[in-house]
C-alpha positions as CSV (number, residue, x, y, z in Angstrom):
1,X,112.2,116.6,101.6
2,X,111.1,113.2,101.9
3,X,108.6,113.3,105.0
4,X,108.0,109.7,107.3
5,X,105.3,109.2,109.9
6,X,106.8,107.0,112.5
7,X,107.6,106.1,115.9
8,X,110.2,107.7,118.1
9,X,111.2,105.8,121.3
10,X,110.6,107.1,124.8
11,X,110.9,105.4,128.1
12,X,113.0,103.9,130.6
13,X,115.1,100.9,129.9
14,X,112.8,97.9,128.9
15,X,109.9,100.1,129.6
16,X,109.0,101.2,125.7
17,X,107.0,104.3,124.7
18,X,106.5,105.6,122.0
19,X,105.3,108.8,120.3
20,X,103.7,108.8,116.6
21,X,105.5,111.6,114.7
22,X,106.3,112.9,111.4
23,X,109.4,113.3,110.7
24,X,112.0,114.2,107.7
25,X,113.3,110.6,107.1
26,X,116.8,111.9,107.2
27,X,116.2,113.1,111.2
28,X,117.8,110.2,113.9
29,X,114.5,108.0,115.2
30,X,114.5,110.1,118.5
31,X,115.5,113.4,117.0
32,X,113.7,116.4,115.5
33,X,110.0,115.9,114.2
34,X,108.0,118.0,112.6
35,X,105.0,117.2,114.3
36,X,103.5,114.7,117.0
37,X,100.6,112.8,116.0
38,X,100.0,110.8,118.7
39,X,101.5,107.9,120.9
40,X,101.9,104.3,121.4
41,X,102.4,102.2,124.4
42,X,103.3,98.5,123.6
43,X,103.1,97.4,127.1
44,X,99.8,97.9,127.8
45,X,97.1,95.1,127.1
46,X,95.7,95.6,123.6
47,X,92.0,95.7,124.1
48,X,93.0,98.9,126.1
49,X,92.0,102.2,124.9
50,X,94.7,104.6,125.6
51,X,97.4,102.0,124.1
52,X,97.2,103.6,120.7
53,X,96.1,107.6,120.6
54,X,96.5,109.0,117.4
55,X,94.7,111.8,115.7
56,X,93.3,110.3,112.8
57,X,92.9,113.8,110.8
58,X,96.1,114.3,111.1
59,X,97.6,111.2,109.8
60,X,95.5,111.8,106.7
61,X,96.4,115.1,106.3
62,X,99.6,114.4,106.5
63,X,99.8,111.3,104.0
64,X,97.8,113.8,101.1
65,X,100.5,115.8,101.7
66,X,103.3,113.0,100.6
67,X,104.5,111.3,104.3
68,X,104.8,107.5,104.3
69,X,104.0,105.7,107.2
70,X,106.8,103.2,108.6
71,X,105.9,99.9,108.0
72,X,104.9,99.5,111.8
73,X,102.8,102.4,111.8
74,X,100.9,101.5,108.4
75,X,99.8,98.2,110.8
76,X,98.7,100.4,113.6
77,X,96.7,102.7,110.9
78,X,95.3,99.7,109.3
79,X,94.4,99.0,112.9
80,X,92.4,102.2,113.1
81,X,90.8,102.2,109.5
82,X,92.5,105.4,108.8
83,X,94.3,103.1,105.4
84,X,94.7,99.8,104.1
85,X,98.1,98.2,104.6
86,X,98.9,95.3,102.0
87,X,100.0,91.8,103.5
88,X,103.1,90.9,103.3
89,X,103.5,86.8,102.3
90,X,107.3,85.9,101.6
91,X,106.5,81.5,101.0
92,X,110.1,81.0,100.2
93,X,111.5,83.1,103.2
94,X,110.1,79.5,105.1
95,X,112.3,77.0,102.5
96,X,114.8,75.3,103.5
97,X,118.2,77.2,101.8
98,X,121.2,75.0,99.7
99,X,122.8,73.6,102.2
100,X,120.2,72.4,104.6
101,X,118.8,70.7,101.1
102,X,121.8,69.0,100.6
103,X,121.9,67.6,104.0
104,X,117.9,66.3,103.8
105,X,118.6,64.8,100.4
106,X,121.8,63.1,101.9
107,X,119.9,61.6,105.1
108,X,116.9,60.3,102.7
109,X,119.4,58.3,100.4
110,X,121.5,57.4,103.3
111,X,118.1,56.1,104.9
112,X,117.3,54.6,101.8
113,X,120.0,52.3,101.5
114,X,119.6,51.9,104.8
115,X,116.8,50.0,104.0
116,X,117.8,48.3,100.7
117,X,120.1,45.9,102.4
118,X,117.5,45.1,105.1
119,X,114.7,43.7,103.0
C-alpha cells in the first residue's frame, strides 16, 4: 500500500480549505484517509498563525513509516522545518520552443536586410 500525505479540499465554492491527511494514494483527493494531520487555509494572510496547523510528530512518524508527502505539502513541511524539500529549477522550461525560434531567426534576417539596402 503505497501511503501519501496530502491535502483534501473542503469549503464552499472559491472559498478553499483544506485538511492535511494521509491517505492510500489510490483513494479520490476528498475520499477516505487514513488519518488527519492537520489543516490548511490558503486564504488567510500568511504571517497568520492558524493558516497552517499540522502536528509535526505526526508527519514524521508517518514519513519513517514510508508516506510521501505531495509536492505541495513537502513546501508547507519545508515551511515548518519538519524536512528539507529540494528546489525545483527547469532553465529550459523558460526557452523559447522550435517554432517561436524559427519566427525570431526569421524577423532578425528579415531586419537585417532590412538594413543592408539602407546603408
Amino acid at each position: 500500500m503505497s501511503l501519501k500525505i496530502r491535502l483534501a479540499r473542503g469549503g464552499a465554492k472559491k472559498r478553499p480549505f483544506y485538511r492535511v491527511v494521509v491517505a492510500d494514494s489510490r483513494s479520490p483527493r476528498d475520499g477516505r484517509y487514513i488519518e488527519k494531520i492537520g489543516y490548511f487555509d490558503p486564504l488567510k494572510e500568511k504571517d497568520a498563525a492558524d493558516r497552517l496547523v499540522l502536528d509535526t510528530e505526526k508527519a514524521k512518524a508517518w514519513m519513517e513509516k514510508g508516506a510521501q508527502p505531495t509536492d505541495r505539502v513537502a513546501r508547507l513541511l519545508d515551511g515548518l522545518g519538519v524536512m528539507k524539500r529540494e528546489a525545483r529549477s527547469n532553465p529550459q522550461k523558460a526557452q523559447p520552443k522550435k517554432k517561436a525560434q524559427e519566427r525570431a531567426a526569421a524577423a532578425a534576417a528579415a531586419a537585417g536586410a532590412a538594413e543592408a539596402p539602407a546603408a
